[in-house]
PQR file of N, CA, C, O and H, with PARSE charges and radii, in Angstrom:
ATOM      1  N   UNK A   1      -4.314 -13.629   4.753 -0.4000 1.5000
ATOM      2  CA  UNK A   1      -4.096 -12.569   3.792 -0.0000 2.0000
ATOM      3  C   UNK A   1      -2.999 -13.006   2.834  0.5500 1.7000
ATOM      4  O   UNK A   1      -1.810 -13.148   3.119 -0.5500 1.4000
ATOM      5  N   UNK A   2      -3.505 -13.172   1.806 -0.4000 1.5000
ATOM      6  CA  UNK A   2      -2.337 -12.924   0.414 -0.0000 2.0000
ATOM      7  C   UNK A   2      -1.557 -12.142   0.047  0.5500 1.7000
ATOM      8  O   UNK A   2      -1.824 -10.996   0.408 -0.5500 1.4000
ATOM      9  H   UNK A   2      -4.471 -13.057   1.575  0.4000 1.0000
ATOM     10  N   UNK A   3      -0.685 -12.253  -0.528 -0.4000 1.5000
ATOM     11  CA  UNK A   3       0.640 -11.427  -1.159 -0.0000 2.0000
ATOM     12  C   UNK A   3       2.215 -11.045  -0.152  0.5500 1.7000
ATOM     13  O   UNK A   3       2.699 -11.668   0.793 -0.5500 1.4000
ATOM     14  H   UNK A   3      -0.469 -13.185  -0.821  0.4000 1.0000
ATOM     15  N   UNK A   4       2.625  -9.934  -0.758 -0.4000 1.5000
ATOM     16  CA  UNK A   4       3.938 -10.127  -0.160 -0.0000 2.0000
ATOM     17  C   UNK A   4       3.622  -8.701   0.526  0.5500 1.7000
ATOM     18  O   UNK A   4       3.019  -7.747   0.035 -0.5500 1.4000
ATOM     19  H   UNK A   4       2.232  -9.428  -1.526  0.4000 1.0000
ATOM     20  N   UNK A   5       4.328  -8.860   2.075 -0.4000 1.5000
ATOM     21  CA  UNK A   5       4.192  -7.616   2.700 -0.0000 2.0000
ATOM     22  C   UNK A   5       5.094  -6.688   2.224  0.5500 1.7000
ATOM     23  O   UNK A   5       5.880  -7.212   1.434 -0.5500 1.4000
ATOM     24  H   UNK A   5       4.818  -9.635   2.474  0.4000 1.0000
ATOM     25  N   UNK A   6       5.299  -5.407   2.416 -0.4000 1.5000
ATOM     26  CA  UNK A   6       6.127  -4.853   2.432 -0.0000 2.0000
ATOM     27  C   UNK A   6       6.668  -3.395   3.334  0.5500 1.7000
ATOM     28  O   UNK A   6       6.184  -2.404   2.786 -0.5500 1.4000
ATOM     29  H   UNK A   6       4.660  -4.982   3.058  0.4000 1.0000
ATOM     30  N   UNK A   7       7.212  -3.158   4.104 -0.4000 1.5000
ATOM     31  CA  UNK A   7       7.491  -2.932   4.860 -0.0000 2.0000
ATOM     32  C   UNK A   7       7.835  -1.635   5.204  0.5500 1.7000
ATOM     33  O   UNK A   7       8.918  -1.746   5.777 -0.5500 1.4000
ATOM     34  H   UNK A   7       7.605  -3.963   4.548  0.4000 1.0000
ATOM     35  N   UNK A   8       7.366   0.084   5.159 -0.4000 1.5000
ATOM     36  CA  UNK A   8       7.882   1.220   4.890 -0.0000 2.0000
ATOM     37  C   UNK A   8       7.435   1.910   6.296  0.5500 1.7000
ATOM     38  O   UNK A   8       6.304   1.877   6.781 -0.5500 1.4000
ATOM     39  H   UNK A   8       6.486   0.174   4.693  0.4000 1.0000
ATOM     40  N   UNK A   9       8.748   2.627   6.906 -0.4000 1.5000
ATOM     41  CA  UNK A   9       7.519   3.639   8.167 -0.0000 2.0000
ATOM     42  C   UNK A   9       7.159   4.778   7.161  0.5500 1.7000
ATOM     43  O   UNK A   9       7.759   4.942   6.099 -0.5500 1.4000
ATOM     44  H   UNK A   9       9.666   2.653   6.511  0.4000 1.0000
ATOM     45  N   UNK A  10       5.921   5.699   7.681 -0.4000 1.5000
ATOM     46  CA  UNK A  10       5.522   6.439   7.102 -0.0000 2.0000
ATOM     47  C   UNK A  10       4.863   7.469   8.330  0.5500 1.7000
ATOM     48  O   UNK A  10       4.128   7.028   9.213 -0.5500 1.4000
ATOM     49  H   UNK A  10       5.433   5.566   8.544  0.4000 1.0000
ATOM     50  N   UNK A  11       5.227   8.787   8.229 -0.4000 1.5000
ATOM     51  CA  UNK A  11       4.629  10.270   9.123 -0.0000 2.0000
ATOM     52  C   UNK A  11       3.462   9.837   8.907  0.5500 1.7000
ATOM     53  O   UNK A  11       3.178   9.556   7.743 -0.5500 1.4000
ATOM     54  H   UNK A  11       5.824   9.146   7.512  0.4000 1.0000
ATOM     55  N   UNK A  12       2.824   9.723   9.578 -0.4000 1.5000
ATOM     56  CA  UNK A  12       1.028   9.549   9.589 -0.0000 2.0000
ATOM     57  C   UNK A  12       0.714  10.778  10.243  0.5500 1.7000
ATOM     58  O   UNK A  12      -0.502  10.964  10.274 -0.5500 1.4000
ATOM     59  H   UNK A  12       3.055   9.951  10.524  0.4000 1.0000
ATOM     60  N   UNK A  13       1.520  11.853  10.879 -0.4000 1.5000
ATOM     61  CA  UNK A  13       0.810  13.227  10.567 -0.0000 2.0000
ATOM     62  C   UNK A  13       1.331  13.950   9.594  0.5500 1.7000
ATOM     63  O   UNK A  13       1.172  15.150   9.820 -0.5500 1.4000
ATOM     64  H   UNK A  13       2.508  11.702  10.854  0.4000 1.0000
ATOM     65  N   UNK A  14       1.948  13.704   8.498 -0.4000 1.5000
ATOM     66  CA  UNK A  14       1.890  14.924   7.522 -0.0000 2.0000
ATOM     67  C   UNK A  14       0.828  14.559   6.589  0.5500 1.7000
ATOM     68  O   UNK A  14       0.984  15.094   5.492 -0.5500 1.4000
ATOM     69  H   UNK A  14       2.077  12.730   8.315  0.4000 1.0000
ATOM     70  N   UNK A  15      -0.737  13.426   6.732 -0.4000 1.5000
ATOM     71  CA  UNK A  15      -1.476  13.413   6.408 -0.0000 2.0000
ATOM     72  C   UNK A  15      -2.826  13.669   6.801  0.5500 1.7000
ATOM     73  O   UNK A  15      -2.751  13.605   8.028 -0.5500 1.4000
ATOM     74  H   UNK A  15      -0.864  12.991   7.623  0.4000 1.0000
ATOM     75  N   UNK A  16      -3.852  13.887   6.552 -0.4000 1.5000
ATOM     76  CA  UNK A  16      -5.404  14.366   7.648 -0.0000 2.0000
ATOM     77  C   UNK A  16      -6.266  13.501   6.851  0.5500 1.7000
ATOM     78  O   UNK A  16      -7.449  13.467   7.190 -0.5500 1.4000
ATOM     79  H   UNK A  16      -3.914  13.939   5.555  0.4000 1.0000
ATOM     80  N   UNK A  17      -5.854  12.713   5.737 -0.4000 1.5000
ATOM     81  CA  UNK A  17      -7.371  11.592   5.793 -0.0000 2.0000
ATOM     82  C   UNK A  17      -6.565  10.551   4.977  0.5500 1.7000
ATOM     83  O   UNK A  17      -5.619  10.833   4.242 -0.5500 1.4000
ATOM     84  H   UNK A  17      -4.893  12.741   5.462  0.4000 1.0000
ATOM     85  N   UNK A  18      -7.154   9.077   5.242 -0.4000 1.5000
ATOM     86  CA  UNK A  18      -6.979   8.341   4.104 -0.0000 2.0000
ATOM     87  C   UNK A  18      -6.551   8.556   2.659  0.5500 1.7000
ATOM     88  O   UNK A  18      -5.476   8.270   2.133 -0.5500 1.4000
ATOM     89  H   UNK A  18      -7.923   8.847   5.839  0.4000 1.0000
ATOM     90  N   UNK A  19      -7.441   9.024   2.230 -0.4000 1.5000
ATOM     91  CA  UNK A  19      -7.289   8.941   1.018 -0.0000 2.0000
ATOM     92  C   UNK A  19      -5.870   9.792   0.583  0.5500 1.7000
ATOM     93  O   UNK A  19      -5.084   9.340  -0.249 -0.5500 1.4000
ATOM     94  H   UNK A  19      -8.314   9.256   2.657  0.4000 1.0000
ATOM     95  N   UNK A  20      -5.737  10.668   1.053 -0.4000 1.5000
ATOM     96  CA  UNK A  20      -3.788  11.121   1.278 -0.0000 2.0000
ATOM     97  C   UNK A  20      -2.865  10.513   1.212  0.5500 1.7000
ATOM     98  O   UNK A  20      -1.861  10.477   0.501 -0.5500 1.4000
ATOM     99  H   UNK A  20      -6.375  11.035   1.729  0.4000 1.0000
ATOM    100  N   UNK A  21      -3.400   9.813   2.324 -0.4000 1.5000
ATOM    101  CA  UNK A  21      -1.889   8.787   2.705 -0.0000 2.0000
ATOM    102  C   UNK A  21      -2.332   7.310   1.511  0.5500 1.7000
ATOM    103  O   UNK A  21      -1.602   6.384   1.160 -0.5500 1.4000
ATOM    104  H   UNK A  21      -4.216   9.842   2.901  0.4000 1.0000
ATOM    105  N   UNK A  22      -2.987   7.438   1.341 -0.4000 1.5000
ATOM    106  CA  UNK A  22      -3.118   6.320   0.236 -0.0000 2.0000
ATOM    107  C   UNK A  22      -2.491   6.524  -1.527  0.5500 1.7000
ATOM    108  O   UNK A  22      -2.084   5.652  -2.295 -0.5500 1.4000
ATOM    109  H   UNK A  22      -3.580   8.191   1.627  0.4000 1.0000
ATOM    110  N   UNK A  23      -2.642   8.240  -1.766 -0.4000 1.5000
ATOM    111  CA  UNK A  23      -1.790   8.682  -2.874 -0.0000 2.0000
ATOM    112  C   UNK A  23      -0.744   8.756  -1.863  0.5500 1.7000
ATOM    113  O   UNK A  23      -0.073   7.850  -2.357 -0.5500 1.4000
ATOM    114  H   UNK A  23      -2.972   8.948  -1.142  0.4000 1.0000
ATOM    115  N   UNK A  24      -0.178   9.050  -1.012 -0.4000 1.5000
ATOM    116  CA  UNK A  24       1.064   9.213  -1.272 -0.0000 2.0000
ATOM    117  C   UNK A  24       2.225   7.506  -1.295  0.5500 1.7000
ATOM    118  O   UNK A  24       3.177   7.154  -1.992 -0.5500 1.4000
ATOM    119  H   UNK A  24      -0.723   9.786  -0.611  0.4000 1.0000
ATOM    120  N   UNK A  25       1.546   6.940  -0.269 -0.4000 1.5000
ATOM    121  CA  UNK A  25       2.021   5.327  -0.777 -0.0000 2.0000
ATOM    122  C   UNK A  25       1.983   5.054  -2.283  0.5500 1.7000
ATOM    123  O   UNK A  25       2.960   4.567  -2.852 -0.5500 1.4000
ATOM    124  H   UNK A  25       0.772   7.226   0.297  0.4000 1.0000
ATOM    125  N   UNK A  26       0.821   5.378  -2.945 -0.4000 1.5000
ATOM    126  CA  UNK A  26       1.022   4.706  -4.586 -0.0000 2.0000
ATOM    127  C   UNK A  26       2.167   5.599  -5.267  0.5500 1.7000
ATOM    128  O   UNK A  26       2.872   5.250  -6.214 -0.5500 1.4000
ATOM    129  H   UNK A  26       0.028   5.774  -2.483  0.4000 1.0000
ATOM    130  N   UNK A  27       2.226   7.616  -4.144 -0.4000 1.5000
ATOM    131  CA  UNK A  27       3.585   7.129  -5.256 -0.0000 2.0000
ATOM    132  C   UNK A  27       5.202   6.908  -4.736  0.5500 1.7000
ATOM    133  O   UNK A  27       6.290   6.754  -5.291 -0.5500 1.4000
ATOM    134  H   UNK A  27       1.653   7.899  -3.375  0.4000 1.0000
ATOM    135  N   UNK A  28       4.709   6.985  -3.376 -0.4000 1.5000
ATOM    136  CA  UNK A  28       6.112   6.197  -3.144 -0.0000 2.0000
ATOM    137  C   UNK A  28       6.277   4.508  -3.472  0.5500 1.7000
ATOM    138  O   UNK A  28       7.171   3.956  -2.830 -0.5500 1.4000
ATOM    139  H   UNK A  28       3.825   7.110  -2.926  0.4000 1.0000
ATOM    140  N   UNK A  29       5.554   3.726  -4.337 -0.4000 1.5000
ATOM    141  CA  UNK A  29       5.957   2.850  -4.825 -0.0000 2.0000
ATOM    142  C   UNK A  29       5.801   2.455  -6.229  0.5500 1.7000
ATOM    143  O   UNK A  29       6.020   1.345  -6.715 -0.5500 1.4000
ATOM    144  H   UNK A  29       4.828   4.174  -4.858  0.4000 1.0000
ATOM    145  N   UNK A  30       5.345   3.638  -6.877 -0.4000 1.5000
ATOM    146  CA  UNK A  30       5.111   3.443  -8.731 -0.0000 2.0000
ATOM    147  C   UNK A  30       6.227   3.236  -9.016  0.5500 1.7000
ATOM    148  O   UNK A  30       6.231   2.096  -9.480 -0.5500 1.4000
ATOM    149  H   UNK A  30       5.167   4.540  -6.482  0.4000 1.0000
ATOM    150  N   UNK A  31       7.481   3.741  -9.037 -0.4000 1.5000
ATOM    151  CA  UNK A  31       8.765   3.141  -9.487 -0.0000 2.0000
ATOM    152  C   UNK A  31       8.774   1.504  -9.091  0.5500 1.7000
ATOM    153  O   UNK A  31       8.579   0.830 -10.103 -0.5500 1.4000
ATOM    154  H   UNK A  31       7.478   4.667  -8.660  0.4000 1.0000
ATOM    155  N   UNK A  32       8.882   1.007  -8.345 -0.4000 1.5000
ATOM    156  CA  UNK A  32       8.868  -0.617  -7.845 -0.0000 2.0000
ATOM    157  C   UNK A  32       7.990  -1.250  -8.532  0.5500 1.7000
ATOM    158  O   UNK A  32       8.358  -2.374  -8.875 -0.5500 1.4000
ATOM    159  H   UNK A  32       9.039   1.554  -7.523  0.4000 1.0000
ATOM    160  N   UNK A  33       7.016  -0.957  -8.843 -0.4000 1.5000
ATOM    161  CA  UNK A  33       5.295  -1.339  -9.394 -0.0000 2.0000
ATOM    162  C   UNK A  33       6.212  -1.701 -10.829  0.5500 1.7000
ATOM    163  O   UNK A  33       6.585  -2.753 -11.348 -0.5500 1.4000
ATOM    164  H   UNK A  33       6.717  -0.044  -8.565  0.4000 1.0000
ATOM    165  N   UNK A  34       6.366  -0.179 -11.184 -0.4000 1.5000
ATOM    166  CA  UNK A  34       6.919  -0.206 -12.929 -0.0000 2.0000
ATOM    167  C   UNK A  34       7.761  -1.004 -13.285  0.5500 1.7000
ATOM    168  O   UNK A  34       7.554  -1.669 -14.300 -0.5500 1.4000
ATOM    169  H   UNK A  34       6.063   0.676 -10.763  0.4000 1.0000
ATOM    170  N   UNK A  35       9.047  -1.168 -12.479 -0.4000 1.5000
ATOM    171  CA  UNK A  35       9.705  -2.185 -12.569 -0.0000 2.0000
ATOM    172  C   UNK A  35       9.613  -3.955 -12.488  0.5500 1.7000
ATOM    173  O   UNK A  35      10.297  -4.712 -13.177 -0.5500 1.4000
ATOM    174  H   UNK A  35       9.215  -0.627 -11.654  0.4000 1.0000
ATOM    175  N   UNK A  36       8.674  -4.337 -11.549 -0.4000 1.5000
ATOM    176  CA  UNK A  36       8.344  -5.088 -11.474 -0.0000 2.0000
ATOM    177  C   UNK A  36       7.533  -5.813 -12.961  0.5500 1.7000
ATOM    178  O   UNK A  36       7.642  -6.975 -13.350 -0.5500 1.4000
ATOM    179  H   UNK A  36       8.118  -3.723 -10.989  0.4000 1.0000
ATOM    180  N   UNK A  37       6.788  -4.783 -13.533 -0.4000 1.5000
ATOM    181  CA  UNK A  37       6.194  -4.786 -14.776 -0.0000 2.0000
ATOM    182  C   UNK A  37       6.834  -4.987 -15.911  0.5500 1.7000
ATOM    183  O   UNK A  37       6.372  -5.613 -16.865 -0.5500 1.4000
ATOM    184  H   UNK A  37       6.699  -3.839 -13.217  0.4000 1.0000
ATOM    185  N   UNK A  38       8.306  -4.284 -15.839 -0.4000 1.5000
ATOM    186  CA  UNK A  38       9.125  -4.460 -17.382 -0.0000 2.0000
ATOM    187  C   UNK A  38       9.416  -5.670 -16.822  0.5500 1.7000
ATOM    188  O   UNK A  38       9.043  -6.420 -17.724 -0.5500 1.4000
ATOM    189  H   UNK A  38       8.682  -3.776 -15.064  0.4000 1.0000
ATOM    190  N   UNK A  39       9.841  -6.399 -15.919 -0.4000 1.5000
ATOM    191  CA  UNK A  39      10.679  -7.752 -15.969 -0.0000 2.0000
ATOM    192  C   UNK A  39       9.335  -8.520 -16.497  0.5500 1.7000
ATOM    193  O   UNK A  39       9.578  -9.419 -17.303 -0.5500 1.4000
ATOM    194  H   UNK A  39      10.143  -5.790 -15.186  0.4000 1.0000
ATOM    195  N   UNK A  40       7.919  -8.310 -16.169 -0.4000 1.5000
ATOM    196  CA  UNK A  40       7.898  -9.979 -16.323 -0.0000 2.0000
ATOM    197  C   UNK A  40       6.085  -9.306 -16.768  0.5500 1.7000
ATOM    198  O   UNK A  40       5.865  -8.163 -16.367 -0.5500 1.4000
ATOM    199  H   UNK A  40       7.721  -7.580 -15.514  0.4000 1.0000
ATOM    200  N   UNK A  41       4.970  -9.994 -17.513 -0.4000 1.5000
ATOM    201  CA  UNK A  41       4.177  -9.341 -18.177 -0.0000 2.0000
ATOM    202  C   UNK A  41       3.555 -10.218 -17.769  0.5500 1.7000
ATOM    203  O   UNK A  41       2.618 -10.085 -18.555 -0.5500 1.4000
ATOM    204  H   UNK A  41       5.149 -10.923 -17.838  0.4000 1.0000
ATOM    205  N   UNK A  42       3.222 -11.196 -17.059 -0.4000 1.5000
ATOM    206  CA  UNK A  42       2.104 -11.979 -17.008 -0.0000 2.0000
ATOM    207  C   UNK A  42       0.734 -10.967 -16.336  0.5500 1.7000
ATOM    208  O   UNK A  42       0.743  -9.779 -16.012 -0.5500 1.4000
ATOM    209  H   UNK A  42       3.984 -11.303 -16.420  0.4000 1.0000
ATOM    210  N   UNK A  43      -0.390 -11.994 -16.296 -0.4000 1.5000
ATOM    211  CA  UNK A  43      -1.309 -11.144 -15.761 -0.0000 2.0000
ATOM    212  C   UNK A  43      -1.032 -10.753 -14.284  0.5500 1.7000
ATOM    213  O   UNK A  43      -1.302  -9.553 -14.340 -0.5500 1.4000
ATOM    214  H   UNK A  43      -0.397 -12.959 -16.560  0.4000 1.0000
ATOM    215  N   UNK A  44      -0.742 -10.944 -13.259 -0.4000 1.5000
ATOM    216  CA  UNK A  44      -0.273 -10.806 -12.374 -0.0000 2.0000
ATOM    217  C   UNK A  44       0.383  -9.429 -11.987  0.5500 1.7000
ATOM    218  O   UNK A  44      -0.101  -8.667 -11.150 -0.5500 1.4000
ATOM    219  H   UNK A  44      -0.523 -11.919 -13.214  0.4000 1.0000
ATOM    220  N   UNK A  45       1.022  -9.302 -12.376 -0.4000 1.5000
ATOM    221  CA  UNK A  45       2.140  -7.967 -13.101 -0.0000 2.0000
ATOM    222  C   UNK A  45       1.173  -7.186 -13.149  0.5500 1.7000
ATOM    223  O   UNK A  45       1.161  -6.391 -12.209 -0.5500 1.4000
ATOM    224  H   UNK A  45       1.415  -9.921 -13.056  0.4000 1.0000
ATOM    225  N   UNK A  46       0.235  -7.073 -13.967 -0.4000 1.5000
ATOM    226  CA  UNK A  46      -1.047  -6.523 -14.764 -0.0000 2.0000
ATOM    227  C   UNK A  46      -1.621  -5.804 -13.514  0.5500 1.7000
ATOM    228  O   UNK A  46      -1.716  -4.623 -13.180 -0.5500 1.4000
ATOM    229  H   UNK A  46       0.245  -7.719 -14.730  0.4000 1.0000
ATOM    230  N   UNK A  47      -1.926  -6.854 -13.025 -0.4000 1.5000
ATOM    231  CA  UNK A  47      -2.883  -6.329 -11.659 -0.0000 2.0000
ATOM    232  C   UNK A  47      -2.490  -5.564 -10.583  0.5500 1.7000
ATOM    233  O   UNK A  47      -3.223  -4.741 -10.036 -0.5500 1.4000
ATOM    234  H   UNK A  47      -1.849  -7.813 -13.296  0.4000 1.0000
ATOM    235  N   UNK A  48      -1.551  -5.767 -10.318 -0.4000 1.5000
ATOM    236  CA  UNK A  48      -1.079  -5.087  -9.216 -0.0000 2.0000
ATOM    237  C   UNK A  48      -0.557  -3.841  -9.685  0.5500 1.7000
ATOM    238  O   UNK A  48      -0.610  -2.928  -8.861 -0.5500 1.4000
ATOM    239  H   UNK A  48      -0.956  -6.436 -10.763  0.4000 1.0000
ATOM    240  N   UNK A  49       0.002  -3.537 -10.960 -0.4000 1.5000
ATOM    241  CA  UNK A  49       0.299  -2.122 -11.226 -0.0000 2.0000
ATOM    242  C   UNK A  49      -1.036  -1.449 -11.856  0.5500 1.7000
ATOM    243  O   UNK A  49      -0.972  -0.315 -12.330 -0.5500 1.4000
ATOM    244  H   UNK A  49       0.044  -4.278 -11.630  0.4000 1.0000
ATOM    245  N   UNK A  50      -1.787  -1.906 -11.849 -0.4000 1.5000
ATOM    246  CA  UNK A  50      -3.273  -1.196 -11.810 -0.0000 2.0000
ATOM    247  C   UNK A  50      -3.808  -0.753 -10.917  0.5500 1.7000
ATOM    248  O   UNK A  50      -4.912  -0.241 -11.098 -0.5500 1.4000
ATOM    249  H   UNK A  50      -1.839  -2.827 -11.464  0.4000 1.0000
ATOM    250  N   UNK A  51      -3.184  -0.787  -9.528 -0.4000 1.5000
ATOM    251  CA  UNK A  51      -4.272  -0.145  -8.175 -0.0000 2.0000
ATOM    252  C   UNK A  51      -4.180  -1.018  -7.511  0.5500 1.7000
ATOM    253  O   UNK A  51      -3.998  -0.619  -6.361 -0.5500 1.4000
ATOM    254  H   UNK A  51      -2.287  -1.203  -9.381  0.4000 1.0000
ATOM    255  N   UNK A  52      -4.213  -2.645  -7.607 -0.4000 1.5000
ATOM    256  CA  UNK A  52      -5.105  -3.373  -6.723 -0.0000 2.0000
ATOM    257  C   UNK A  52      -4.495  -4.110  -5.451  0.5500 1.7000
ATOM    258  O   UNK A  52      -4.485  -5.230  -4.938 -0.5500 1.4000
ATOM    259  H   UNK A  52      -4.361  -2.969  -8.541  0.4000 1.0000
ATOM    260  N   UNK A  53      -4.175  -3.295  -5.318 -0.4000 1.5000
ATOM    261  CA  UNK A  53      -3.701  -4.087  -3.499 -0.0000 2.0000
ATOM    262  C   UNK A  53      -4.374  -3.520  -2.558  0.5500 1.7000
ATOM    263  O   UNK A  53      -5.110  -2.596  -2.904 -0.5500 1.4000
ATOM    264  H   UNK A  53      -4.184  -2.386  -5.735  0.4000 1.0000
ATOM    265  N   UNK A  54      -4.327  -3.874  -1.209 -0.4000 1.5000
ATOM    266  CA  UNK A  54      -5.096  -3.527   0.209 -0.0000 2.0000
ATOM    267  C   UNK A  54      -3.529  -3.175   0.985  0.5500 1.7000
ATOM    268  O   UNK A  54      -2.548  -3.916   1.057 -0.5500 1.4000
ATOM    269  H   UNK A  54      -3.729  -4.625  -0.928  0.4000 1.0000
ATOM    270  N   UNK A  55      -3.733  -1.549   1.603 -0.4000 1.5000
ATOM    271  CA  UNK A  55      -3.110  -1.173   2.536 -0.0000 2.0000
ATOM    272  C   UNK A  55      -3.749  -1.713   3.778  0.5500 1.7000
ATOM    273  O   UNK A  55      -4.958  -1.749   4.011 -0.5500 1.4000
ATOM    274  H   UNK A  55      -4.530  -0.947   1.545  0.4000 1.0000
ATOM    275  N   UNK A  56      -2.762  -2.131   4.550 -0.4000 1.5000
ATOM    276  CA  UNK A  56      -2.715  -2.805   5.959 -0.0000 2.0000
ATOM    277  C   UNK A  56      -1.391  -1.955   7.168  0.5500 1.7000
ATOM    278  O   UNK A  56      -0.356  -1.336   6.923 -0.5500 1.4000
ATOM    279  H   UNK A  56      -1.781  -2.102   4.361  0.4000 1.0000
ATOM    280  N   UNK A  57      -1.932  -2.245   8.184 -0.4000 1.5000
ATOM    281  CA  UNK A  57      -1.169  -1.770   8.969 -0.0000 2.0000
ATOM    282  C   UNK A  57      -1.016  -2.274  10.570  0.5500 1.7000
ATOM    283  O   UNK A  57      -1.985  -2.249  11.330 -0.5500 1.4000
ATOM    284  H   UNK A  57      -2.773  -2.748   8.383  0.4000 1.0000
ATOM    285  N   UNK A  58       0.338  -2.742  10.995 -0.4000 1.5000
ATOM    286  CA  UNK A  58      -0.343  -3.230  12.458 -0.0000 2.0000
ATOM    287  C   UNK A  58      -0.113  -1.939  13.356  0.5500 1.7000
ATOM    288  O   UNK A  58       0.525  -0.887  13.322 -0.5500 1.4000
ATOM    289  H   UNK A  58       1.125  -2.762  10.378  0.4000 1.0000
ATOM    290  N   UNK A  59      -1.168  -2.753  14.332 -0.4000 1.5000
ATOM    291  CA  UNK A  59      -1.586  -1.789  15.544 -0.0000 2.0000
ATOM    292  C   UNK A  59      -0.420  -1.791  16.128  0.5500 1.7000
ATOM    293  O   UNK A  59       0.611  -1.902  15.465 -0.5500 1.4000
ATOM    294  H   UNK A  59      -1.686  -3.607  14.359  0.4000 1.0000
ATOM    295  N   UNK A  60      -0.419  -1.651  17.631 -0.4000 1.5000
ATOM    296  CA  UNK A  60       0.754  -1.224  18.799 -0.0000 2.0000
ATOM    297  C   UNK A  60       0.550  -2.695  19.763  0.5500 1.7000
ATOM    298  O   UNK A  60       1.267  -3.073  20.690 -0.5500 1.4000
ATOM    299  H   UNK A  60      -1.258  -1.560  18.169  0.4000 1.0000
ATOM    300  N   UNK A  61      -0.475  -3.250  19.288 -0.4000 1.5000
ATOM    301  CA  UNK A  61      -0.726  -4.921  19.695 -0.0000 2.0000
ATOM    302  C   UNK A  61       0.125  -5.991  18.883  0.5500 1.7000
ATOM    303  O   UNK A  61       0.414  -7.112  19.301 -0.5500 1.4000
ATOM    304  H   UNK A  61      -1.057  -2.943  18.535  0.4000 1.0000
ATOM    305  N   UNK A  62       0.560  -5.321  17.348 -0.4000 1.5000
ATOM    306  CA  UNK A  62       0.632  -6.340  16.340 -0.0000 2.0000
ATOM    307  C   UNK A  62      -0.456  -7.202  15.644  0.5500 1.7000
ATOM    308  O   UNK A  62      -0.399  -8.323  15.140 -0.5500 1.4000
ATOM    309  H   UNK A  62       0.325  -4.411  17.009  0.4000 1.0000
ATOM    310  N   UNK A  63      -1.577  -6.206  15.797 -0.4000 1.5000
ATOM    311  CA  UNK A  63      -2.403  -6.796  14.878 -0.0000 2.0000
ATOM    312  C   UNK A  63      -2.496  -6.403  13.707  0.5500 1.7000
ATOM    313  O   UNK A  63      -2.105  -5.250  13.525 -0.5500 1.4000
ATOM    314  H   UNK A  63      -1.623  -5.295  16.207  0.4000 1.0000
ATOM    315  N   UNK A  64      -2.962  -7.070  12.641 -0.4000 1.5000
ATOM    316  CA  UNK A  64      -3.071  -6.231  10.983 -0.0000 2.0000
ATOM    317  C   UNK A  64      -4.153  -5.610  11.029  0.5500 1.7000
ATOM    318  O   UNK A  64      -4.979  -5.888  11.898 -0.5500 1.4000
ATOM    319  H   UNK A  64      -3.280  -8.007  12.788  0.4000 1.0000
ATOM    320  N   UNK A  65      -4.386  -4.604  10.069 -0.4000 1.5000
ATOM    321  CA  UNK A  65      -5.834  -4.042  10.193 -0.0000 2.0000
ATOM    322  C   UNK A  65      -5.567  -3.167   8.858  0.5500 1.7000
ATOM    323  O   UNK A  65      -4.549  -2.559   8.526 -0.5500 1.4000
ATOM    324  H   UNK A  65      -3.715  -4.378   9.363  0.4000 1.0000
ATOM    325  N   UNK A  66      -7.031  -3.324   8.085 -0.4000 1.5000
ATOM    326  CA  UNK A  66      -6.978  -2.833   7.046 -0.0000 2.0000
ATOM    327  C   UNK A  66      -7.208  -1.199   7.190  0.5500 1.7000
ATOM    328  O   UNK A  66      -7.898  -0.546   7.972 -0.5500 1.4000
ATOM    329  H   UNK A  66      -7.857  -3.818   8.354  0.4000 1.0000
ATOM    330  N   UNK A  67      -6.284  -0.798   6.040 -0.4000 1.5000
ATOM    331  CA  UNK A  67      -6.548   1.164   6.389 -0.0000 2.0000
ATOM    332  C   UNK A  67      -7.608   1.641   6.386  0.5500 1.7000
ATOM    333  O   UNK A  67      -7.924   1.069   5.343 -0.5500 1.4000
ATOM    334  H   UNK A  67      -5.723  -1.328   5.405  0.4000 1.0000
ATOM    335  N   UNK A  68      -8.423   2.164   6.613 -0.4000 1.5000
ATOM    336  CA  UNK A  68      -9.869   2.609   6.789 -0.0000 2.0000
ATOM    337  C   UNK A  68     -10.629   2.128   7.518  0.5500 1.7000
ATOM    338  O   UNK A  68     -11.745   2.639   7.615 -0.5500 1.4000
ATOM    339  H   UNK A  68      -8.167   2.629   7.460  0.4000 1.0000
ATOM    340  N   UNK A  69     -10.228   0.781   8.414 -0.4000 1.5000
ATOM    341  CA  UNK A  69     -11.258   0.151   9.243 -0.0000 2.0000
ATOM    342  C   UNK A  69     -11.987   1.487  10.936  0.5500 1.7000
ATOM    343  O   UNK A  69     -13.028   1.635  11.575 -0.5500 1.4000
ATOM    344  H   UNK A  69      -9.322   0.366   8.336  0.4000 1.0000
ATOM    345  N   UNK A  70     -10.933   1.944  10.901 -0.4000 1.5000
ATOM    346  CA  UNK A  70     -10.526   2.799  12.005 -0.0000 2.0000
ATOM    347  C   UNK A  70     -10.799   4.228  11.525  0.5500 1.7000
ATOM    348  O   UNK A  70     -10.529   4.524  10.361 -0.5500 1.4000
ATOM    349  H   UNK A  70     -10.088   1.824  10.381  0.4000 1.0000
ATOM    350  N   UNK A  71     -11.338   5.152  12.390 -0.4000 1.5000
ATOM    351  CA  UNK A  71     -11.673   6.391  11.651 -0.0000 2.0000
ATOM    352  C   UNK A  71     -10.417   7.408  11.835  0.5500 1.7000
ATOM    353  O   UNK A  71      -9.982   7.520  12.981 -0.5500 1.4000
ATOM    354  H   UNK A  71     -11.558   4.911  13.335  0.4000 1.0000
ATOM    355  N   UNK A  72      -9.743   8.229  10.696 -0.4000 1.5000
ATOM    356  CA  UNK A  72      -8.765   8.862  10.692 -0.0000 2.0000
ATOM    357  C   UNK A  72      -8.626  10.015  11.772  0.5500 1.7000
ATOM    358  O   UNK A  72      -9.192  11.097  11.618 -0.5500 1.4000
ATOM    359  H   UNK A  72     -10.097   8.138   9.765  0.4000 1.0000
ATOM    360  N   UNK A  73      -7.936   9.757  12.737 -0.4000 1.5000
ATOM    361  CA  UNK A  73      -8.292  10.829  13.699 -0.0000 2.0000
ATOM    362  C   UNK A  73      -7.222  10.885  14.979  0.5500 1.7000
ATOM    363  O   UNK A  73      -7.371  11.719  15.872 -0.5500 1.4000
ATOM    364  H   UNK A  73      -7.475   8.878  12.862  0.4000 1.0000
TER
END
């Protein structure tokens, strides 16, 4: 897997589906995103403050696993 991890705990019950907890990560990190963007404009920059990353998460094994692989429950 590519890119840089980054590292936040997050209540996974003050959410009831994916797609929740997925707005609420984008906006606990649009400030960081934005910033990241005024320093430096390449395409790169571009992309990632457009949406495009993959939420991941490890298990209680330490495995990664992408968010949605698993049914919210």
């Amino acid at each position: 897997m590519e890119g840089v991890p980054i590292g936040r705990k997050v209540d996974l019950k003050a959410f009831d589906s994916y797609e929740k907890l997925s707005y609420a990560i984008d906006a606990l990190f649009r400030g960081l995103l934005a910033a990241q963007r005024d320093q430096t404009e390449d395409d790169h920059s571009k992309t990632v403050t457009n949406g495009e990353y993959t939420l991941v998460y490890e298990d209680n094994e330490g495995d990664r696993m992408l968010v949605g692989d698993v049914p919210w429950k």
